[in-house]
matplotlib code that plots the C-alpha trace (Angstrom):
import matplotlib.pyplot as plt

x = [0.0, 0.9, 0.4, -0.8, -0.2, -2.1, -1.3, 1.1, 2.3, 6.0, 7.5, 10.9, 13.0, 15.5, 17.9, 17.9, 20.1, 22.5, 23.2, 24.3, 27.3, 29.9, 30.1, 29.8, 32.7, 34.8, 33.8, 34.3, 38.3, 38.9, 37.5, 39.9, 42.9, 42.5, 41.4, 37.9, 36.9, 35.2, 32.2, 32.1, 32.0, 29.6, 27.5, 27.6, 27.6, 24.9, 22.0, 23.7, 22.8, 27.0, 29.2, 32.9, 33.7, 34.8, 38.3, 37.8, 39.7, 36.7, 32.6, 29.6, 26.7, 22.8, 21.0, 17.1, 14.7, 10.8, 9.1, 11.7, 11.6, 14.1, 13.6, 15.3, 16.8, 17.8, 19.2, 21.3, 22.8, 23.8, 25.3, 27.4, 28.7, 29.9, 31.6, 33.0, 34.4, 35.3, 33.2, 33.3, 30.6, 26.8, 24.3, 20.5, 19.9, 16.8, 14.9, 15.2, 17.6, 20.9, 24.0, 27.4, 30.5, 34.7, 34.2, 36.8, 35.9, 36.2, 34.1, 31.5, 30.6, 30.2, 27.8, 26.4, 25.9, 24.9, 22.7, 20.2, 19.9, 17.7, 16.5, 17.9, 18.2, 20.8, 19.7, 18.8, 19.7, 21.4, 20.8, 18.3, 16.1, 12.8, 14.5, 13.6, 9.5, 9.6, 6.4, 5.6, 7.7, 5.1, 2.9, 0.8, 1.3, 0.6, -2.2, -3.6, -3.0, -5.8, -4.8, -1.6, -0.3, 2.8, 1.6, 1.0, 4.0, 5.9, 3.9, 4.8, 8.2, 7.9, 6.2, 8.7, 11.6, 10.2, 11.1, 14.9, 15.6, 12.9, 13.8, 13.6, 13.0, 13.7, 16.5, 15.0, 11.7, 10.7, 7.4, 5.7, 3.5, 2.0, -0.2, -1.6, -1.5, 2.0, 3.2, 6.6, 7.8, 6.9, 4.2, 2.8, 6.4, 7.9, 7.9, 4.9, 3.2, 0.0, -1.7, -4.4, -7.4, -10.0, -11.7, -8.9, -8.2, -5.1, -5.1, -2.4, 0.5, 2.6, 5.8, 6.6, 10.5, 13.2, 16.4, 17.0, 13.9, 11.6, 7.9, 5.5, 3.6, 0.5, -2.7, -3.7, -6.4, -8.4, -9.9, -8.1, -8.6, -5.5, -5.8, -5.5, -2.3, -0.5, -1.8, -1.2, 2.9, 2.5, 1.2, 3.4, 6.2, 3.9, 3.4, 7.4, 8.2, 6.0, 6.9, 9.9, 13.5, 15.6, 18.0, 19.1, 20.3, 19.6, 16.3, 15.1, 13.3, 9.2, 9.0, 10.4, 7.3, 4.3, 5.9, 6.8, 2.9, 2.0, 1.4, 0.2, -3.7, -2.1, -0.3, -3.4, -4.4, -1.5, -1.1, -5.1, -4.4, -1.9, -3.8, -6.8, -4.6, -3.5, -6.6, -8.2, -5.4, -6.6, -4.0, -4.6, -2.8, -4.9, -3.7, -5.1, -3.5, -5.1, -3.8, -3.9, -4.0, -0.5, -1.2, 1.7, 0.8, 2.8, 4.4, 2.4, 5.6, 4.6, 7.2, 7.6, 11.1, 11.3, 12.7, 9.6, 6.3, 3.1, 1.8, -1.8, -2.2, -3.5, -2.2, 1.4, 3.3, 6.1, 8.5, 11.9, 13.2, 17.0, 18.4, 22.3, 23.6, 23.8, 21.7, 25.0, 24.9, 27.6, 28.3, 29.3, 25.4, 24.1, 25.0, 24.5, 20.7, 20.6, 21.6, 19.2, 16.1, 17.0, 14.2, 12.1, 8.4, 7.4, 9.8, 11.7, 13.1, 11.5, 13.5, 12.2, 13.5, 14.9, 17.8, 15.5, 15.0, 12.3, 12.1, 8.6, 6.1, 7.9, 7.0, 7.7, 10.9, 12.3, 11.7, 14.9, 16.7, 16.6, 17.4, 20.5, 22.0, 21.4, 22.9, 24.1, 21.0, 20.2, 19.1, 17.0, 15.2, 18.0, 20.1, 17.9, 18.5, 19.4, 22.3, 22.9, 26.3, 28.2, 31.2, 33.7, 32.0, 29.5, 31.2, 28.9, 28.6, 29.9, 30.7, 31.0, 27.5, 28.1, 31.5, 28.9, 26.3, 28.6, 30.1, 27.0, 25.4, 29.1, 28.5, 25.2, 26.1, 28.9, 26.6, 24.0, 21.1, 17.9, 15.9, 13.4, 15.1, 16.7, 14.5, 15.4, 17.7, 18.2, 21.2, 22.3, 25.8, 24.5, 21.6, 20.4, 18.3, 19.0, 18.9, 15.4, 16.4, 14.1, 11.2, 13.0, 12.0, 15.9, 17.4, 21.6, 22.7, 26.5, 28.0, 31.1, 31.4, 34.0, 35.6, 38.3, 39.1, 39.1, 36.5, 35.5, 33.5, 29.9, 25.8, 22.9, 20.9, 16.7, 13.9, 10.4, 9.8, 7.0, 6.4, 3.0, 0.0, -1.6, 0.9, 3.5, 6.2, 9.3, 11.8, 12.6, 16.3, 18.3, 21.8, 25.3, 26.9, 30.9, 31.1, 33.0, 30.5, 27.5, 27.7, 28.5, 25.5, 23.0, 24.3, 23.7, 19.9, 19.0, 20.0, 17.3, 15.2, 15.7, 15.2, 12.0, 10.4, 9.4, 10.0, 11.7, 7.8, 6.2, 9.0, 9.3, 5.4, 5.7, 9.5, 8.9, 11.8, 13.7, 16.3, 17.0, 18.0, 20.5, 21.9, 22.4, 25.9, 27.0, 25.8]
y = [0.0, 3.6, 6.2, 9.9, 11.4, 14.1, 16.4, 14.4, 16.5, 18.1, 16.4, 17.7, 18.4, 15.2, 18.6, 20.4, 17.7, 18.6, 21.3, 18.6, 17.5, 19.8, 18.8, 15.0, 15.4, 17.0, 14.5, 11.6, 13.4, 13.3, 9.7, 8.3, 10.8, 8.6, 11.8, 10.6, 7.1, 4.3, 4.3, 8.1, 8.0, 5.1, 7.5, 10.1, 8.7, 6.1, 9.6, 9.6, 5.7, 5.1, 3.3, 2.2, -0.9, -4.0, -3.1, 0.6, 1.3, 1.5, 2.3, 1.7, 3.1, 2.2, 3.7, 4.1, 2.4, 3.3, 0.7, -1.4, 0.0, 1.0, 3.0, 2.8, 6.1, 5.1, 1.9, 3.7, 6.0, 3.5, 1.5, 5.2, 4.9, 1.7, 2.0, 5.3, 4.5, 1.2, -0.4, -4.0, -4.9, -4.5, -5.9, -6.2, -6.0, -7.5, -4.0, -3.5, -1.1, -1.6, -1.0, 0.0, -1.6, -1.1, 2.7, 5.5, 8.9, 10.8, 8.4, 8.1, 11.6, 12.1, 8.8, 9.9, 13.7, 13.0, 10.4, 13.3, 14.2, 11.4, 10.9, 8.6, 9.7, 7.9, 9.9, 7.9, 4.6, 3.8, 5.2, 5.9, 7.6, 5.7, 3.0, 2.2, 1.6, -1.7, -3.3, -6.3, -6.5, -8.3, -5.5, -4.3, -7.1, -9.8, -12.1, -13.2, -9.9, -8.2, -4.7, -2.7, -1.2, -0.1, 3.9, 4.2, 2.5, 5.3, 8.2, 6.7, 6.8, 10.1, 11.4, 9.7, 11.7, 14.5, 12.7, 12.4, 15.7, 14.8, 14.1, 10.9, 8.6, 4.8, 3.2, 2.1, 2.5, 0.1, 0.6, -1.8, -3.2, -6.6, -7.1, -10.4, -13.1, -14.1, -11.7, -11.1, -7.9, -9.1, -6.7, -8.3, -8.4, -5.1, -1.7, -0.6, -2.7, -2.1, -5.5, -5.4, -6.8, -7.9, -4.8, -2.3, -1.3, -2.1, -3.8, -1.9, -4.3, -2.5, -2.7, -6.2, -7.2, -10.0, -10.0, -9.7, -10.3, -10.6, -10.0, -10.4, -6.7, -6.1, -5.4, -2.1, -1.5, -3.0, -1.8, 1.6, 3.5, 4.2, 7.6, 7.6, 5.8, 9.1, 9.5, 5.8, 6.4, 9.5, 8.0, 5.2, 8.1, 9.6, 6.4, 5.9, 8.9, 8.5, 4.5, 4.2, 3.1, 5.7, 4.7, 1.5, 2.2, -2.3, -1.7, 1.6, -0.5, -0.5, -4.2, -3.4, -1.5, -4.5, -5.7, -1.8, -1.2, -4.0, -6.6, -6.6, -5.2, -2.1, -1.4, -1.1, 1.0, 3.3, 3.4, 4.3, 6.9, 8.6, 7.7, 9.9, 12.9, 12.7, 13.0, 15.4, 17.8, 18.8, 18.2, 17.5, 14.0, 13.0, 11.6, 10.9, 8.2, 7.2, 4.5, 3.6, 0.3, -0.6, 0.4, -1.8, -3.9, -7.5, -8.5, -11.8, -13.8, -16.5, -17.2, -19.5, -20.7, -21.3, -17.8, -16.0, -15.3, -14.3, -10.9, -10.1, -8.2, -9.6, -8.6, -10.9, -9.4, -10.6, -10.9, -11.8, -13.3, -12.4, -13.9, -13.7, -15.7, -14.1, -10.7, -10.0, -9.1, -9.4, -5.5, -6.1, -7.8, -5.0, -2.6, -4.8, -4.8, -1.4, -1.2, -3.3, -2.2, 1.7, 1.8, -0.6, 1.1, 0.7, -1.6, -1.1, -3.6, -4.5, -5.7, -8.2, -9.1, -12.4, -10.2, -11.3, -8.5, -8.9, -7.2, -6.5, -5.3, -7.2, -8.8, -11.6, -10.5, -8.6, -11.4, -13.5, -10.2, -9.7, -12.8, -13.2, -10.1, -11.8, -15.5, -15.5, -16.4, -18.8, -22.2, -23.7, -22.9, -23.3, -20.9, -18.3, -18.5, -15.5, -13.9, -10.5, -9.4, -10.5, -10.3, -9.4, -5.8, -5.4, -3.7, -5.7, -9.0, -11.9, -14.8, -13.6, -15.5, -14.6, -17.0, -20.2, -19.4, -19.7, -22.9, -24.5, -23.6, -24.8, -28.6, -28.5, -28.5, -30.9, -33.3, -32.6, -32.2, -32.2, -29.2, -28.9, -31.6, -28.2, -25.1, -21.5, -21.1, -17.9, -16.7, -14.0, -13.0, -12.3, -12.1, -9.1, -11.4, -9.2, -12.9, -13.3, -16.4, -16.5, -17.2, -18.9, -22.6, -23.5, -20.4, -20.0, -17.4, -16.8, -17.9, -19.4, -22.6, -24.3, -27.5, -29.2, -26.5, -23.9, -21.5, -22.2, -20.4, -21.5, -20.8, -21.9, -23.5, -22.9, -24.4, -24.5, -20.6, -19.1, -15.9, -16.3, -14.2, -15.9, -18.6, -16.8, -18.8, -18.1, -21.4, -23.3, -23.3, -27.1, -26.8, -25.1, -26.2, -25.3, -23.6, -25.8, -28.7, -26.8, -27.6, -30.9, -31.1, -29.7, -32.3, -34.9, -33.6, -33.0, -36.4, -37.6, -35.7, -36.8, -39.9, -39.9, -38.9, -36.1, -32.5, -30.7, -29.1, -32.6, -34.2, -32.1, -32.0, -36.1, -35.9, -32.8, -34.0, -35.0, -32.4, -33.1, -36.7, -35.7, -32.4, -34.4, -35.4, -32.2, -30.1]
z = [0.0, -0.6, 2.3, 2.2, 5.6, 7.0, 10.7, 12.1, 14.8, 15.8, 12.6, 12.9, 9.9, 9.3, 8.3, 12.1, 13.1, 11.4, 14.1, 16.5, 14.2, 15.2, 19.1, 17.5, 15.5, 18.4, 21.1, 18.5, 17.7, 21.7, 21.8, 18.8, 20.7, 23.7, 25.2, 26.1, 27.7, 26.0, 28.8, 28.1, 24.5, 24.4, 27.3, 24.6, 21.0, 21.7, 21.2, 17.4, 16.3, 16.9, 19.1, 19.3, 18.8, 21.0, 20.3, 20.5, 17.5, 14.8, 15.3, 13.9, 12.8, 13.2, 10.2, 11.3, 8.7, 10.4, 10.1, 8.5, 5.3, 2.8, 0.0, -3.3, -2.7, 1.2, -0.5, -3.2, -0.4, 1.5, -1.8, -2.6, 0.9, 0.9, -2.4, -1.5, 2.2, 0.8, 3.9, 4.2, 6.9, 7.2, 9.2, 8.9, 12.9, 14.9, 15.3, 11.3, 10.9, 9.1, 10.9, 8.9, 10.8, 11.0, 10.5, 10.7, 12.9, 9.7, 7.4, 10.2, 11.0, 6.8, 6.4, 9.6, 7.7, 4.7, 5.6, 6.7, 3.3, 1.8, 5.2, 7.1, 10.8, 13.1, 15.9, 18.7, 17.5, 20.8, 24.2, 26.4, 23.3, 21.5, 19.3, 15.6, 15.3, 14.5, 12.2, 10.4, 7.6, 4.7, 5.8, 3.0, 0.8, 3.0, 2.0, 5.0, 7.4, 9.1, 7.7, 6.6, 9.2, 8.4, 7.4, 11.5, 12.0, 10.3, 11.8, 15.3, 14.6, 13.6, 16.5, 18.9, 17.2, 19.1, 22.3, 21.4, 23.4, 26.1, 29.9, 31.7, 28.7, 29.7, 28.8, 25.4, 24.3, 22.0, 19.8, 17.5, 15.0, 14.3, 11.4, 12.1, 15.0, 13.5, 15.7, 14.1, 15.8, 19.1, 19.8, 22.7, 24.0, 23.2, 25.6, 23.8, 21.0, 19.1, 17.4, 14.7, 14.6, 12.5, 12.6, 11.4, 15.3, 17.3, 20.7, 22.4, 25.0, 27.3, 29.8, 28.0, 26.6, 26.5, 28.2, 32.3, 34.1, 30.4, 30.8, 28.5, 27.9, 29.5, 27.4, 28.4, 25.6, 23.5, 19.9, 19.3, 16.6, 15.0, 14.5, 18.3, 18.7, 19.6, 22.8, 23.8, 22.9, 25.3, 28.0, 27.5, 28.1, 31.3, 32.9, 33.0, 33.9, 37.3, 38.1, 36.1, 38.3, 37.4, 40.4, 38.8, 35.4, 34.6, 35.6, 33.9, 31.6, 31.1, 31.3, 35.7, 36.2, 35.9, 39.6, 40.6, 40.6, 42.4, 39.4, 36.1, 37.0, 38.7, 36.1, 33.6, 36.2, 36.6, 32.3, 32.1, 34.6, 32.3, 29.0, 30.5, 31.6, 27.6, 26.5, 28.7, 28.2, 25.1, 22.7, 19.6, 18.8, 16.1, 13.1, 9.5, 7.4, 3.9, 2.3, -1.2, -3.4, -4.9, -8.6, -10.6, -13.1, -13.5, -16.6, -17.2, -16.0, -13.9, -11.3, -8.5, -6.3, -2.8, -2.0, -4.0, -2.3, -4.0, -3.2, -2.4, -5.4, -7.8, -10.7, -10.1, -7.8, -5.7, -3.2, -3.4, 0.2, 1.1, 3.9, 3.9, 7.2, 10.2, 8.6, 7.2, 3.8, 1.3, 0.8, -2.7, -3.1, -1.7, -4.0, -6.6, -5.5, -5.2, -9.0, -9.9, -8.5, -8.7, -11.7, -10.7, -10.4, -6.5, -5.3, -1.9, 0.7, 3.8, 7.0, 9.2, 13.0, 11.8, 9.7, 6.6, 4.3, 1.5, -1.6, -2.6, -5.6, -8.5, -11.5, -12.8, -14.7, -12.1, -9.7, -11.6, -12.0, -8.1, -7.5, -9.8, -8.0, -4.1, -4.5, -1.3, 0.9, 3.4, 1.7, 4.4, 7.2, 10.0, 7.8, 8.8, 12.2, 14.1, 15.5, 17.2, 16.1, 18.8, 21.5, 18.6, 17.8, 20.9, 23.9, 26.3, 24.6, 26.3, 23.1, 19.1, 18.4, 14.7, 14.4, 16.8, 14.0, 10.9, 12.5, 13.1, 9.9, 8.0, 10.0, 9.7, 5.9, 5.6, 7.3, 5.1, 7.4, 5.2, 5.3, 8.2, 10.0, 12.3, 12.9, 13.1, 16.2, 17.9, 19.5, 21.8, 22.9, 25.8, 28.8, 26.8, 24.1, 21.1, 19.5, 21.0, 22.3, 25.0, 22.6, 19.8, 19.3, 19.9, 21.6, 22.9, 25.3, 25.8, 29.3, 30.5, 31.7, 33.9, 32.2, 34.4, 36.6, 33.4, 32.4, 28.4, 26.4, 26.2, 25.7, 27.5, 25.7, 25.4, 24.2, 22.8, 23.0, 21.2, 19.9, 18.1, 20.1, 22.3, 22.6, 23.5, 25.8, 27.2, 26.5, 29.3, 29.7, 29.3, 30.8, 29.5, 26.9, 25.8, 23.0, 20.6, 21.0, 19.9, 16.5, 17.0, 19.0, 16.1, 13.5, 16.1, 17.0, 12.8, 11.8, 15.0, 13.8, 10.3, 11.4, 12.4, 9.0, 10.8, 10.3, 13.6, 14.7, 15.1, 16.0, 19.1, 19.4, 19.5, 21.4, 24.1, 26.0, 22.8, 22.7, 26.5, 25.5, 22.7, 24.6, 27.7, 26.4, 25.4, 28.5]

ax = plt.figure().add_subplot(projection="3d")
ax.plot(x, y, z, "-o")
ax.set_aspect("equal")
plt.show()
């Protein structure tokens, strides 16, 4: 669908930031002088989408794609940038936003720059700010959604740009929007999430996330109009700003605040509290979104393939799928993408939580053009498993989940594990579950683990999460498990599995302590 947007309110200008890039360049000139401290830097650079690197000798930057969608024009910036800075690493993060990696101060501050120009905003991609609005990336296009809810998406994120310079935000505030029960941006999970319905209105979940002490979100209203979501994200804001633990900075998160007010039916009642001084202060948070029908034409090219989906439209469209391993593209790939599709009528990439990024609105024709210039995508469905980027870039990651991914998916391989025999796994570096393994069907979590007297590298491993609404499940955690095993382990579990005749799902439905019989040797 196309969106025509009507008084959405304080819109700033992508341009006014722009005024903040002076004191960014001199703080980032003190960090790489040794003049500043990492903890400091990351205290200060985190409200402009960038941090240093593990090593502290290199950064990155979080490019902000509302809604998780990128633009041909976005797209081709981002191409110029990588060709011109001769940048060799990208990654298609969980919250959909891309992040550029291995960047020098002066090549950073003039991505981060001219970015703003075709705009993409890095501010607050990191810190305690309102994070990328995150939304269901098929939305529009999706055959079996209740509505597209992506244009609210968007005019969310927009409105919570006007928070960036707000006091007292939480830690993160994380906003999103499901499109169906699939629940693929965790909406029932996140700090604030709004979830269709059948009718066209949003049920609205609150105070909910993964990581230390995860909650599932609270829902705090039922069958919104959308044009009201506005006042929902402001009392989401009010409501923290009066329970919120601003004394403990691992605790100034929404998800703290369902036992801070006494359990989950207090909380309604504290949130409703705030949501009614919104609305009776008389400000006008209304919004007007009009969507309209995609009008492209396909070609009369039939197409099918196991990474090509069929559109809603109905006049044959489609979406290529693009899963490189680990959501780390081949940079090269990218910009041969962004070639491809820079005349393409309507087309523009969406990004997905699982680091998948679709390309949408094609014919026929340009289906095996997009799919010529993106070879390198996952094959099967463990190869899209998911990976945050791990201890060898994150400054508070524990193991480099990235390198355990590529190992398991390079053995998984050589073993020649048949397709569905594994599901998609989920890993996190660390307890903060940017993997989402805490509601991943197979989930690891980097630990240590004491082997003969010496402490090893390792994960704990979870399992039989579930993220769909109303089945949503935490995974019950199995034991540790060093780190060099792991893959090992996998092969060992697939060719069970394989076994059976069974695909992983019903195998697991049929085996529910299955996995515990072939991880007990490895734990």
């Amino acid at each position: 669908m196309k969106a025509r947007k009507c008084n959405i309110m304080n819109k700033i200008d992508a341009q006014s930031w722009k005024a903040d890039m002076p004191d960014f360049r001199e703080k980032t000139k003190a960090f790489y002088n040794g003049e500043m401290s990492k903890g400091d830097y990351k205290g200060y650079s985190g409200r402009y989408g960038s941090y240093a690197q593990k090593d502290g000798k290199a950064s990155m930057l979080r490019l902000r794609m509302p809604a998780g969608r990128v633009t041909k024009e976005k797209l081709a910036f981002i191409a110029e940038a990588i060709r011109k800075y001769n940048v060799k690493k990208a990654h298609f993060t969980t919250c959909e936003t891309i992040q550029l990696h291995d960047l020098q101060q002066e090549e950073l501050c003039r991505i981060m720059e001219d970015a703003l120009d075709v705009g993409i905003v890095t501010m607050g991609g990191g810190g305690d700010f309102p994070r990328n609005v995150m939304c269901s990336p098929l939305s529009g296009v999706e055959a079996d959604e209740y509505f597209d809810v992506r244009p609210w998406a968007e005019a969310a994120g927009e409105y919570l740009m006007t928070f960036i310079n707000a006091e007292k935000m939480p830690r993160k505030l994380k906003v999103c929007f499901s499109n169906s029960p699939k629940n693929i941006p965790h909406a029932t999970y996140r700090d604030l999430g709004f979830v269709a319905t059948k009718e066209g209105k949003f049920d609205v979940y609150s105070a909910g996330g993964l990581g230390n002490h995860a909650r599932f979100g609270v829902k705090v209203a039922e069958a919104v109009e959308p044009e009201m979501i506005l006042y929902y994200i402001k009392a989401m804001w009010l409501t923290f700003r009066a329970y919120g633990n601003y004394e403990n900075r691992g605790k100034a998160r929404t998800r703290y605040m369902q036992e801070i007010c006494g359990g989950a039916e207090n909380y309604v009642k504290a949130y409703q509290k705030k949501l009614e001084e919104v609305l009776a202060s008389g400000e006008d948070l209304k919004i007007c979104v009009k969507t309209e029908p995609v009008m492209k034409k396909g070609d009369g090219v039939r197409i099918s393939g196991a990474r090509i989906l069929p559109q809603k439209q109905s006049e044959a469209l489609y979406t290529v799928i693009w899963h490189p391993i680990g959501g780390q593209p081949n940079v090269e790939e990218l910009c041969a993408l962004s070639d491809v599709i820079r005349n393409m009528e309507d087309v523009e990439i969406r990004l997905a939580p699982d680091e998948t990024a679709y390309i949408i609105n094609l014919t026929g024709t340009e289906v095996e053009k997009v799919l010529k210039a993106t070879p390198d995508s996952a094959e099967t469905v463990f190869e899209t498993s998911v990976s945050c980027i791990g201890a060898s870039i994150c400054q508070v990651g524990l193991r480099d989940s990235q390198a355990l991914l590529h190992a398991c998916v390079e053995a998984v391989r050589k073993a020649e594990i048949p397709n569905g025999a594994l599901p998609q796994i989920h890993i996190s570096g660390c307890p903060s579950s940017c993997g989402t393994h805490q509601t991943g069907v197979i989930g690891f979590r980097g630990a240590v683990k004491r082997v003969d007297d010496q402490m090893k590298n390792a994960f704990v491993l979870f399992a039989n999460g579930e993220e769909r609404q109303g089945e949503e499940r935490m995974g019950r955690e199995i034991g540790t498990m060093e780190e060099a095993v792991i893959p090992q382990f996998l092969v060992e579990l697939g060719q069970t599995v394989a076994a059976s005749g069974m695909d992983y799902k019903k195998w697991a439905e049929k085996n529910p302590q299955g996995i515990d019989a072939v991880a007990a040797n490895y734990l």
